[in-house]
N, C-alpha and C positions, 0 to 999 in steps of 0.2 A: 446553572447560571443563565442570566439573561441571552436573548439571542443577538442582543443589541455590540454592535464593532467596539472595542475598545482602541482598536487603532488601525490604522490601513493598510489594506492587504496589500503585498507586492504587486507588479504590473507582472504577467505572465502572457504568453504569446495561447493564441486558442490552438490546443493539440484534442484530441478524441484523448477519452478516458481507455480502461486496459477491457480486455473480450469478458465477454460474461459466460455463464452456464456453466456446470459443473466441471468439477476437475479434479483427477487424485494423481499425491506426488507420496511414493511409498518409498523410505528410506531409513525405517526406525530402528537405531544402533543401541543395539540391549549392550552391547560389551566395550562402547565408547568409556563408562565410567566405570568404575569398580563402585563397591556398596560404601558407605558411606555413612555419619549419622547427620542430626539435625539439630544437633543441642547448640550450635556456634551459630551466631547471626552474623551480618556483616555490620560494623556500627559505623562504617561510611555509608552505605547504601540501604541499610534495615531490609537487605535481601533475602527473597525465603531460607536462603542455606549462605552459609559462607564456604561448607565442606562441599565436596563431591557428593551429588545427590545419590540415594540408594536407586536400581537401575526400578525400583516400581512405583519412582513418585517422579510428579509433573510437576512445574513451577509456571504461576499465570501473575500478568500483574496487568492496571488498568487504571486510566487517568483522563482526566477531562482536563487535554492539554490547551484549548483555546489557542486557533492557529497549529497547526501541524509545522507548516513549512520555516515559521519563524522561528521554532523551537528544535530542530530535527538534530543541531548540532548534540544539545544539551541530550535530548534524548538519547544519542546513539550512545552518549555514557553511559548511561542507564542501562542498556540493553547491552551492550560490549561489556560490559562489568563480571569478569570472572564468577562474583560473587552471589548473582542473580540467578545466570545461566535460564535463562527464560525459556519456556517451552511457545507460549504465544505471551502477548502483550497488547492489549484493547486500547483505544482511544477512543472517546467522543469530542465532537466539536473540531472535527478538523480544518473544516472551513475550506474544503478542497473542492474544486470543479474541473472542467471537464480540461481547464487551460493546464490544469499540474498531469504531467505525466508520471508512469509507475518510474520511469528511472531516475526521475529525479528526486525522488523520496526514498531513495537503496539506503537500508543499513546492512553493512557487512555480518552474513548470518543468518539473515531474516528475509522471508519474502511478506511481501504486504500485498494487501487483500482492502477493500476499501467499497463503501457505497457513499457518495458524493449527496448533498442535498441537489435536486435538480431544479425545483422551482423558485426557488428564490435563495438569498446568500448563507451562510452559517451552516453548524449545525453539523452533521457527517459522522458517519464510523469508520474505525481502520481496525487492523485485527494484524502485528507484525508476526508471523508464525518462523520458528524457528528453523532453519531447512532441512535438520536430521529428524524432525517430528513428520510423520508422515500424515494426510487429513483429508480429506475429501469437501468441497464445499457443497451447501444446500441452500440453494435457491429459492427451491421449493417450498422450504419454513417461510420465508419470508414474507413480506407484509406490506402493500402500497402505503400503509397507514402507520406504518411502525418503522422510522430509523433502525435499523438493525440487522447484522449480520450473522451468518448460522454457517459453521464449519463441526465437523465431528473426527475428533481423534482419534487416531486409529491406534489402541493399543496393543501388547502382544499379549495372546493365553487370560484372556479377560474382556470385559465387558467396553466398547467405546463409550468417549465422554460427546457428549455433544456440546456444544460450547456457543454460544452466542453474545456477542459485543451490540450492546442497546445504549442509546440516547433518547431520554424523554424531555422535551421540551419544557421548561415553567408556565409556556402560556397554554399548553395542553390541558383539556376538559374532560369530563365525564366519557366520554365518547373513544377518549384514548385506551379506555382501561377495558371497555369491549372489546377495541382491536384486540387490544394484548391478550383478553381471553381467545379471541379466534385465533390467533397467529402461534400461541401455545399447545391446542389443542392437537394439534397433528406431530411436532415433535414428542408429543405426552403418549403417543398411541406408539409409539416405536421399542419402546419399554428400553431405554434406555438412560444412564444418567444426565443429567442435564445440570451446566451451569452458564447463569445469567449472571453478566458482567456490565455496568456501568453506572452514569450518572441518572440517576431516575428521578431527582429534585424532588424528590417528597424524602418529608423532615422526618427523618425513625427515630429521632434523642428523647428524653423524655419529655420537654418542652413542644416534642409537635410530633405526638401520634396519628397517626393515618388509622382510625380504623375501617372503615371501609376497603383501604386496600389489603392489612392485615389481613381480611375473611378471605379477600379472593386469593392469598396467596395458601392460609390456609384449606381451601376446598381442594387446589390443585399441588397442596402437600409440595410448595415451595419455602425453602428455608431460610431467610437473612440470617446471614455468618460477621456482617461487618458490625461491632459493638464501639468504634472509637471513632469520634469526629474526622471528619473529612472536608472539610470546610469550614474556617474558622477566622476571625476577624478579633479586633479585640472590644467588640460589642456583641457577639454572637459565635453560637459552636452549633453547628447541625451534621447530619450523619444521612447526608442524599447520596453517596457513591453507596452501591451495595452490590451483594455476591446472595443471588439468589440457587437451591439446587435440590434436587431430588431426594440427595443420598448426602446428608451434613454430616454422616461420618467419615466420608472419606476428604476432608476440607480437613488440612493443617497451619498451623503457624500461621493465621492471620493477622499481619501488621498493617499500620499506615503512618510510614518515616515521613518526617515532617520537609519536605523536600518542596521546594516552594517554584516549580518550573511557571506555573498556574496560580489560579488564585483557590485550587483544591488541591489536594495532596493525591497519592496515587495511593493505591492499595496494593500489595500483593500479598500471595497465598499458595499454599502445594495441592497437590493434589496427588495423597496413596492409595494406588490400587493394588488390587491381590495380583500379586504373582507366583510363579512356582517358586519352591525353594530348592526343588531339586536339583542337583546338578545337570541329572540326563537330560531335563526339559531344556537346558543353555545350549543350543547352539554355539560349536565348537568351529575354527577356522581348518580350515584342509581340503583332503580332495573329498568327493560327493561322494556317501557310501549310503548303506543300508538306512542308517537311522535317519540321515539328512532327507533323503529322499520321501522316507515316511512320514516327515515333520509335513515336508513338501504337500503331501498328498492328502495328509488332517487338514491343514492349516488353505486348500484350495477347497477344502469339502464344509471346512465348519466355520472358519474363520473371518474369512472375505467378506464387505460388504458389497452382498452382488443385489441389494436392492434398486440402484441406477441402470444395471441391464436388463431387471425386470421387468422393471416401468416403464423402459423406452420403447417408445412405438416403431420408431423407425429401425429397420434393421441393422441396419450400415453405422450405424450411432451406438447402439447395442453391441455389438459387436467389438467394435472402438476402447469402449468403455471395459467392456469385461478382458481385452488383448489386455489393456492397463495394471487392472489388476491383476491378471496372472506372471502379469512383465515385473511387478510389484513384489511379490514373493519370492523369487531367488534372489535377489538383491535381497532383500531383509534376514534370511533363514537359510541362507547358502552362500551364496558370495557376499563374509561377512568383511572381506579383504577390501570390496570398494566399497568404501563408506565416502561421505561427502563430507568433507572439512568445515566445518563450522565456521572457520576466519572471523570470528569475533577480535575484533581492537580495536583501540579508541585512536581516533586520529593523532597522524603526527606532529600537529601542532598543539595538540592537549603538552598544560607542563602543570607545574606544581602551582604557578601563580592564581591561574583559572580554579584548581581544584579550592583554594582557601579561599576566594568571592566566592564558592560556590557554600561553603561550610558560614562562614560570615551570612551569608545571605540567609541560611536556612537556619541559623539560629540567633538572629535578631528577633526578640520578644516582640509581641503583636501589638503590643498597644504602643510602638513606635511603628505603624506605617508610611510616614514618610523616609524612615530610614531603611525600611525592607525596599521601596521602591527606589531608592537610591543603591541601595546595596544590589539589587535586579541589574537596573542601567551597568552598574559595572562589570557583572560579569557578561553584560552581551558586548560590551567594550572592549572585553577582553578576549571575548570571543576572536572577536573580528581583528585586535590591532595581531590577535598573534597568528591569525592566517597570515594577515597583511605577510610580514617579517617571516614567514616561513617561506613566502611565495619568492619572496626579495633574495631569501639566500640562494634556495633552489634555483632560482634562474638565473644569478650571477653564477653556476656552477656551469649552464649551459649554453651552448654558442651559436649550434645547429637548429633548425625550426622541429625536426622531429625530438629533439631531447627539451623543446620549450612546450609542444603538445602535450610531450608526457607528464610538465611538471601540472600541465593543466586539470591533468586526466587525474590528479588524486585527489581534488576538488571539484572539479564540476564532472557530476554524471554522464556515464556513456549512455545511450540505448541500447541495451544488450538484443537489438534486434528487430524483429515485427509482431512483439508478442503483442504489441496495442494497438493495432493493425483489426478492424474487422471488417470482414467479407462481405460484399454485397450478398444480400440472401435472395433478391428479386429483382428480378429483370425484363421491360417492356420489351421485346421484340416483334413487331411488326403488330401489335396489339394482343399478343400474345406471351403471359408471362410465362417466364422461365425460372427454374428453382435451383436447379442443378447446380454447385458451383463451378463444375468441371466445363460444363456449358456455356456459361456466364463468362469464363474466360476465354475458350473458343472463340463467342462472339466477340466481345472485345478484342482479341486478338487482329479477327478477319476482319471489322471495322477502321480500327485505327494503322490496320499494313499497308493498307493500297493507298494511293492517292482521291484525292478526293473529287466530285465531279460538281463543281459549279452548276447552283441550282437558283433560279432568280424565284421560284416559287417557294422557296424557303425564306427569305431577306426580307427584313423588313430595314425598308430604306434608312431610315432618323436609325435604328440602332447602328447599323453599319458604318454610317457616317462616323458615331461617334467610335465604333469600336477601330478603325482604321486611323481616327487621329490618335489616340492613345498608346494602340500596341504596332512597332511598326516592325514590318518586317527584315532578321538579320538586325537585328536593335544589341547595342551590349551596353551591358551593365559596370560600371567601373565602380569596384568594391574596392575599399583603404585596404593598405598592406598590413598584413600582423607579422611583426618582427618583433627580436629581443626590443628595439630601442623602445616601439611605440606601447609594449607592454610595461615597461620599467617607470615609465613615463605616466601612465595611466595610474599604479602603484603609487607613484612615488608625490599625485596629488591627491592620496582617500583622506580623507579623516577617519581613526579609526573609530572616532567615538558616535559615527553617523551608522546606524546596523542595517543600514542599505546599501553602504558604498562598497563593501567588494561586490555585490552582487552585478556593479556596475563595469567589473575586470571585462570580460569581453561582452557586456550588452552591446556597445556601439555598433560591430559590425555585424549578427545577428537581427538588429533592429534595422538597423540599414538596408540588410539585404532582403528583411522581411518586406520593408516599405516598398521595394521596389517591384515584389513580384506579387505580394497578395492581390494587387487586382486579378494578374491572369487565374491564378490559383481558385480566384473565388470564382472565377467565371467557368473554368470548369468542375470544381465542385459541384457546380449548379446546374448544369448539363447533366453531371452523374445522379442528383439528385433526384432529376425531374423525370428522368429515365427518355431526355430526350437528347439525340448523338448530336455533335453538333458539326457544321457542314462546311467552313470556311476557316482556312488550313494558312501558319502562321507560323515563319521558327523565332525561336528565341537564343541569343548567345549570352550566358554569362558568364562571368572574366571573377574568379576567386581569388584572394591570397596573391595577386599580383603575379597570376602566370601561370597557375593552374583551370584551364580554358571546359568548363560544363558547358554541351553543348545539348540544349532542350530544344525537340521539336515537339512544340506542341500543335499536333494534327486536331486543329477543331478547335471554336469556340463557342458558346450554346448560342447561334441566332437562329430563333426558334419562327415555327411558320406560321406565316398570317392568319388570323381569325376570324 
């Protein structure tokens, strides 16, 4: 679809996007399900399985959801859905930047993986991967020219999948389809399977053959598996989502449930691999004995992918990388006791009202689009008024400020942390870069402990002026109180049928407290930046929550030296 906004994005505060560069999280529970078959589908969700998957098949599904962040409620249905049981889950067009943080796109279950468009708006991939699937990501496929992301699954007693979530743009040219040969050719040389997942807007229905791309997908012996419309209007049916792959016979059960989140439908599909049937091959729960050990000891010699500690130059990186994997293996093949909870659920304000706009909506005939688009408005109406009223009970239950936190905490996103945090990699000292990160803090350390020594050959007079009327020193900040009354109150004027007005539950004082400090903030940003320390030394007190006293000294701000 066009790259053109259909509607306006939310306002988001600018946070850094999450760390890049490879990464593996090994936790692959072969005896989480028992075997299973695949003849039942779900006919709420047109999910690969509605049964317990067999423990040698994968479940992938992929959609060009237009807006991530507007849609995240309805998606986490989708993905929380017993019925699906997703292994990963693609998106293009998510329209994310570097302002959406990773926690605040959590769905329970699933970690997400994401390459943001950088230059200009629109556009994006995500990739939500399940947390008992274990995968490693690859950077290195990747492509400055090609929207698209490349993770490889890590199976057990068989061959990985490698998996890549693509967006091709409509206004992309000639030029696009060369990238895509170069960006292919090196996951092609791995000899491993491969499937390509996404929107790629060229028309494969019978009304609009591609053959030029046809040949090239033929020379590189990739397979289109998707044969039903995926985008459809009641003037037009074309088939641009598609599932490209190496090995089309391990692709089962390809549907596309006519689920109308977007103005394309999603696809999903399984994916069987060989596995043993024997029983001695299953890894059994107990204490470590002979066989366990020897699984141990195959499975470190044949299994592993230890192509990332080959290729790394650096030792200390190398090294990192392969502790992982071998940290990796008794969790999966020995201690089959800690497995990791999947906690798939649909929220607690989901009820039966939401699920029937959602069935209404998706089966409203096409040649009534003004009643699909009316039948949409209500279920994001319903969205919204039933958090509203969830919120409203919840907190008439609670009286204290930590049980009003917590009712907070099962709607709006925590940060589980500094996972989006990244490290300076270089550092100017004394005209001498430094790499080291162990260094890098050092110096910072011994920079910003001592006091600072008043330098007139650093100051430039006019900024100082100005930076002295601005930020004064021992200055506090008087932020509104958040209490039960002023939150009930906030509530109790939304309208639910505005699908921006809860987001508006605690904007006020976040925005408040942002207005007030982003100057300092940008000002040492900008110091760190330029990798120049800054020399005139400044505290700051602010006053939160009406009586919990932060008390920031910010040692330095960048007045940099005359020229």
């Amino acid at each position: 679809m066009d790259d053109m906004n259909k509607s306006e994005e939310p306002l988001k505060s600018s946070q850094p996007n999450g760390e890049e560069g490879a990464s593996l999280r090994t936790s692959f529970d072969l005896e989480s399900e028992k075997e299973g078959t695949t003849e039942s589908c779900s006919k709420r969700s047109d999910g690969p399985c509605s049964a317990k998957k067999p423990r040698n098949m994968l479940s992938f599904g992929f959609l060009n959801i237009h807006y991530l962040y507007q849609k995240l409620d309805e998606l986490q249905l989708i993905l929380c859905d017993e019925s699906n049981d997703f292994n990963a889950f693609a998106l293009n067009e998510t329209f994310l930047d570097a302002s959406y943080q990773d926690y605040e796109l959590q769905i329970p279950g699933y970690e997400l993986i994401r390459k943001d468009r950088l230059e200009k708006s629109g556009g994006g991939v995500a990739i939500y991967v399940d947390l008992n699937t274990p995968y490693v990501k690859h950077p290195e496929f990747e492509s400055d020219n090609i929207e698209a992301v490349w993770i490889e699954i890590i199976l057990p007693h068989t061959r990985n999948v490698l998996l890549c979530a693509l967006y091709r743009p409509p206004s992309e040219k000639v030029e696009w389809r060369n990238h895509f040969i170069q960006m292919i050719r090196k996951p092609l040389d791995c000899f491993k399977d491969i499937v390509i997942i996404g929107d790629f807007n060229i028309d494969l229905s019978q009304n609009g053959r591609d053959k030029k791309w046809k040949n090239i997908c033929g020379t590189y012996k990739l397979h289109q598996m998707v044969t039903k419309p995926t985008r459809e209007t009641h003037t037009s049916s074309k088939i641009i989502d598609h599932i490209y792959t190496t090995n089309k016979g391990m692709v089962k059960s390809v549907t596309v449930p006519h689920i109308r989140l977007s103005d394309h439908y999603p696809v999903y599909f399984s994916w069987q691999f060989d596995a043993p049937e024997s029983k001695e091959e299953r890894i059994i729960q107990g204490s470590i004995g002979v066989n366990k050990m020897n699984t141990f000891r195959r499975v470190l010699s044949d299994e592993c992918l230890w192509d990332p500690v080959l290729k790394e130059e650096d030792t200390d990186e190398a090294l990192k990388k392969g502790q992982l994997i071998a940290q990796g293996v008794p969790n999966t093949h020995v201690q089959c006791e800690d497995k990791i909870s999947k906690q798939k659920y649909p929220p607690r304000w989901f009820n039966d009202e939401i699920k029937e706009a959602i069935r209404l909506r998706d089966s409203t005939p096409l040649n009534k689009p003004s009643l699909i688009h009316e039948r949409s408005q209500d279920v994001t109406s319903l969205f919204k008024e039933s958090k509203k009223n969830f919120f409203m009970e919840e907190l008439k239950k609670k009286e204290d400020p930590e049980g009003i936190m917590e009712v907070f905490g099962t709607i709006f996103p925590k940060n589980t942390g500094l996972q989006n945090r990244s490290d300076p990699v270089c550092l100017l000292n004394n005209n001498e870069k430094v790499f080291d990160t162990t260094e890098i803090a050092n110096l910072f350390n011994a920079f910003f402990t001592p006091e600072a020594v008043y330098n007139d050959d650093w100051i430039d007079d006019s900024y100082l002026t100005t930076l002295e009327q601005s930020i004064l020193t021992g200055k506090r900040f008087e932020i509104r109180k958040v209490d039960k009354t002023y939150v009930l109150k906030v509530l109790e004027n939304l309208n639910g049928s505005e699908a921006t007005d809860l987001d508006e539950v605690l904007a006020n004082l976040p925005r408040e407290s942002r207005n007030q400090t982003d100057h300092y903030v940008k000002h040492i940003n900008t110091s760190i930046e330029s990798n120049v320390f800054p020399s005139s030394w400044k505290e700051i007190i602010v006053v939160l929550f009406g009586g919990l006293v932060i008390r920031m000294i910010f040692k330095g701000l960048p007045i940099y030296k005359n020229k």
